[in-house]
Structures are given as C-alpha cells and as structure tokens.
N, C-alpha and C positions, 0 to 999 in steps of 0.2 A: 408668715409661718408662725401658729403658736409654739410654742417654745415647753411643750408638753414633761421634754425627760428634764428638764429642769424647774417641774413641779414638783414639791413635797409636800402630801395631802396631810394635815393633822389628823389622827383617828381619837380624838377626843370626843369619846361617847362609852358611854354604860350597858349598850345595847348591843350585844355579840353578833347579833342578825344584822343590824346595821352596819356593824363593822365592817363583817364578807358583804355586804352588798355594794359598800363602795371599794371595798379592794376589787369588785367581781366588775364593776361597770368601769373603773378608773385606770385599773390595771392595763388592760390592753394598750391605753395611750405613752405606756412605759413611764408613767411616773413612780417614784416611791411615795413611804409610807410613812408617818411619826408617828410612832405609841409613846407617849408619857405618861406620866403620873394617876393618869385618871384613867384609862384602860389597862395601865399593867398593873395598877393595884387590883384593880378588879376581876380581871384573867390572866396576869402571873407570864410566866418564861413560855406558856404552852403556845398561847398568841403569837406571840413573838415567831416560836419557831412554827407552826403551821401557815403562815403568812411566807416566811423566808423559803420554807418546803416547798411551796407553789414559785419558787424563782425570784421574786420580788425584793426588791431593798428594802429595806424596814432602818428605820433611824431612830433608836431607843435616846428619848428624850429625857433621865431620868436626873441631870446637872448633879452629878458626883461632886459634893463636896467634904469630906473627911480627912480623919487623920491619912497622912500616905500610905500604910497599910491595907488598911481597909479600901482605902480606893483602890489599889492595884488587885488584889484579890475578887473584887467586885468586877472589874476590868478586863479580866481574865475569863470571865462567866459571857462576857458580850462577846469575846472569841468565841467560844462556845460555840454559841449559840447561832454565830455567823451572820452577826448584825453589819450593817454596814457603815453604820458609823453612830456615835454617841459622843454625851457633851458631859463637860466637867468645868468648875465654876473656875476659873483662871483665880479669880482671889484665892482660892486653897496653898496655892506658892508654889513655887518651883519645886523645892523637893517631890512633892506630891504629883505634878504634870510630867517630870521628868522619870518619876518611877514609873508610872500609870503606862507611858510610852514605853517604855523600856520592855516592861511585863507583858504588852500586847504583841510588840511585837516576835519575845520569843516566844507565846503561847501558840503566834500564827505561826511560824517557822518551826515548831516541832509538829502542830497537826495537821502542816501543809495546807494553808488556808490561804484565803485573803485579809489581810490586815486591816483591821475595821480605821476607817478614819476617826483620829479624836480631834474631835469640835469644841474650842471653849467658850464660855457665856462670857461676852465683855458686862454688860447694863442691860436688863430687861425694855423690852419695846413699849414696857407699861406705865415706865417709869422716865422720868425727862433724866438727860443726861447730855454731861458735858461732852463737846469732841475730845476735847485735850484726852480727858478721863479715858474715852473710849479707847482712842491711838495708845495712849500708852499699855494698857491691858491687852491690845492685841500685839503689840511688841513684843510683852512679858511671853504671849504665847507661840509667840515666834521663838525667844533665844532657848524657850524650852522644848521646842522640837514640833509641836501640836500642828496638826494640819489646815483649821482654819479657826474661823471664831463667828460664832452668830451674832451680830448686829445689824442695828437697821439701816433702811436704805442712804441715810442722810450722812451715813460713817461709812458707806460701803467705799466710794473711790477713793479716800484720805486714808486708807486703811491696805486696798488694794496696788496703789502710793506707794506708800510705804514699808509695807511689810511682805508683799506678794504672798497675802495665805487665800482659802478658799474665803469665799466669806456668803454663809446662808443667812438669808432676808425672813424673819417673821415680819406681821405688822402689816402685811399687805391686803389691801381693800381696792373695792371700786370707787372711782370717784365719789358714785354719790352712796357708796355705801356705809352702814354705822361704822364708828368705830369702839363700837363697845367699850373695853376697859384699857384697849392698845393709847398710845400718847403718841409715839413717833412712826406713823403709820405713812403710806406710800404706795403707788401702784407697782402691777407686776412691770411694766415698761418703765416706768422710773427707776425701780430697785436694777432693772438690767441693763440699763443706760449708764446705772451709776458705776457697775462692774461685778455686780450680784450674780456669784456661783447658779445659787439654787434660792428659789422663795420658798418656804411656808405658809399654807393656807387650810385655813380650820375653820370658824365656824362661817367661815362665808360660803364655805362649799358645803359642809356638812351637816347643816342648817337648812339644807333646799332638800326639795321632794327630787328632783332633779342634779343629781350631782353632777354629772357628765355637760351639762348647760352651765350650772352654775360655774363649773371648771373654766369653760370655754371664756364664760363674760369676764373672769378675774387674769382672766392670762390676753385678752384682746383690751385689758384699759391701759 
C-alpha cells in the first residue's frame, strides 16, 4: 500500500496553472500541499487560502524566525487563514516558540478552528549536520510545546526516541534519483521505516510531465 496521505507535495513553482494542475491531479490521493517561499512570495495569502477552500491541507513553509512579537502576530494570520501546519526555526529560542504556541492556540479557540500544527526546522537537509545537534533542537522543541520538527530521514528514529514529536522528512529521492542541492537525502520507505510522520517531495514530483507517476515511483522506492 502506497502510503499517499502521508505525502506532502512541495508546490515550488512560479507557474499558477501548474500549481492547480498538480493540487487537481494530486489531490484526490489525499495528500497535502507545501507552499513556501517561492509560491507565496509570488501569489501571497490568496493561494494559500484558495487551495485550503477546496478542502485541502496546505503546509505554509515560510521558517518564522524573528523577534517574538513578530512571530506570534505572523502566527496568528496562519490561523486565519486555516493552514494546517507551519514551521519556525527552533533557533529563534524559547521565548519566541513558546509565545508562537500560545498565540495560535487562543487565535484557534476564539475562531473555533483547528489549531494549525507548528513544525520546527532542526538543520536544513541541504546542509550536513550533526545527530547530537539535531537531538538536541528537537528537544528545545519539545520542552517548548511545538508539535513536531522537520528533519531528515537519518534523525528521524533518534528523535522519534526520544522526544515523541511528529517528525516530517524533506530530502527524499529515488534511489537512482538526482540529488540536486539536498545532502542528507533518503527514500520515502527508508524515511518511514525510520518513523517518518510525513515526507516532503518537490521537485522530484513537480519536475515531471507526469505528476501522478512521478508521485507513485517516489512513494514505491
């Protein structure tokens, strides 16, 4: 059994027609959705919530990291908007992850909502990094309430260990697929073997003429 609702498609693309064509062909397999930085600078909250309107999860990728202020008021707008989960850099420090929580969750409980999960970034998958390093920032994001942390496959059971948070997988590839600019990259059966929530997959999927196959081959290696 492909393991479909535990895909998250990256929508990293500049192309608005592309974008609905794979939320149109994807969707039905009940996956969600990641807009970050490179579609929501481009098409903004409207996306976001046209996407979420149609029923869909959508996972704003935009790693909040600022004064605590500004995070939590930022944080409050993904309520809003009724994303279902979003990330912020656990280095910002506790005061800042522990407002962030706090703020979302009365925002959801006065608009009668769902409480969007907050996700923190241990170490980018782009970049090599230490276990220790990793364990400990997902700790950080444990004693501050955060509900999981994005790391890659090779941190996901030492993490799952010891912290019990969610823990979403970028960086996954086909065996024999590129690994572009990723460093600690992994299949989708490895990262779930290891105790991977949910993967991320961008341009391995969103790169093919064929998104619905490409999906298929990345979720059977």
């Amino acid at each position: 059994m492909l393991k479909w609702k535990k895909l998250i498609v990256a929508l990293d693309l500049e192309d608005k027609g592309k974008i609905y064509n794979a939320v149109r062909k994807l969707s039905p397999k009940g996956v969600k959705f990641k807009i970050g930085s490179i579609a929501f600078t481009k098409f903004g909250p409207a996306l976001v919530k046209t996407i979420i309107g149609k029923g869909i999860d959508v996972f704003l990728d935009l790693k909040l990291y600022d004064i605590p202020n500004t995070m939590k008021e930022a944080s409050k707008t993904y309520v809003q908007m009724g994303c279902w989960a979003f990330t912020v850099h656990i280095k910002s420090g506790p005061k800042a992850l522990r407002e962030v929580k706090k703020e979302i969750t009365a925002a959801a409980r006065k608009l009668k909502v769902r409480r969007p999960l907050v996700l923190g970034v241990t170490e980018l998958t782009s970049e090599a990094a230490d276990r220790k390093s990793v364990l400990s920032l997902a700790r950080a994001a444990k004693a501050c309430g955060l509900d999981g942390v994005i790391a890659s496959a090779k941190e996901a059971a030492l993490i799952k260990r010891n912290c019990k948070l969610k823990v979403i997988t970028p960086g996954i590839r086909a065996p024999e697929g590129a690994r572009g600019d990723q460093r600690r990259v992994a299949t989708a059966n490895f990262a779930f073997a290891q105790g991977a929530d949910y993967v991320v997959v961008g341009r391995p999927i969103i790169s093919q003429k064929d998104y619905l196959k490409a999906a298929k081959g990345i979720l059977a290696s």
